[in-house]
N, C-alpha and C positions, 0 to 999 in steps of 0.2 A: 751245743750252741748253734746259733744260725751258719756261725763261719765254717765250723765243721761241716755242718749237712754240704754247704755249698762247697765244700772241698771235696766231700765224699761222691756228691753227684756228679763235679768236674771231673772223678777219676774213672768211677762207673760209667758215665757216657761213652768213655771209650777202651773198652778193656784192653788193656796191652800195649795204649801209645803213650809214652813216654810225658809228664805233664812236668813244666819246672817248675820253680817257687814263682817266678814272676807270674806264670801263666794262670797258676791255683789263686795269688792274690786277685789277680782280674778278674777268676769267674765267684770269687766271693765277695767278690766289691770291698775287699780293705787294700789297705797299703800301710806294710808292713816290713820290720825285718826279715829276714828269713832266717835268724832266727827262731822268731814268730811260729812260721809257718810249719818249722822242725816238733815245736810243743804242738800246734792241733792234730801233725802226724801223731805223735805219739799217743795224747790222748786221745783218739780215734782209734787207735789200736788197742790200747786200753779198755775202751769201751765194748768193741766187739772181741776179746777174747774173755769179757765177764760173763757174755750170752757163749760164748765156743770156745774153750782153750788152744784148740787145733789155726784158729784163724791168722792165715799167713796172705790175706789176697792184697794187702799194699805192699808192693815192694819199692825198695829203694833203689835208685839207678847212680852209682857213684858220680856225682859232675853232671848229675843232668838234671833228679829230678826223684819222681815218682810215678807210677803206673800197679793200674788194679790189675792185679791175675785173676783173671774168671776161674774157677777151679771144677767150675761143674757141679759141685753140689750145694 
């Protein structure tokens, strides 16, 4: 969906800085619960572990949030 791409761009702009749910709503231009924002995580991980099973580069940050791991390859 649109929201995802703009979640996934919001993460990959900046590998390894920590993004929260507020801050993912913003660069997707919804406003949502964060709940919400927990299902596009997941189904984003979903999607890219159908093209890679190994795919780990969203991680979750207990209380903060989320950030991309660049993994190099």
């Amino acid at each position: 969906t649109v929201t995802e791409f703009w979640i996934v761009h919001s993460l990959v702009r900046f590998p390894g800085h920590v993004k929260s749910r507020s801050q993912l709503m913003h660069d997707a231009s919804v406003v949502v619960d964060d709940s919400t924002i927990t299902s596009h995580i997941k189904r984003i991980r979903r999607k890219f572990m159908a093209l890679d099973e190994g795919f780990d580069c969203i991680e979750t940050v207990y209380a903060a949030g989320y950030r991309w791991i660049d993994r190099g390859t």
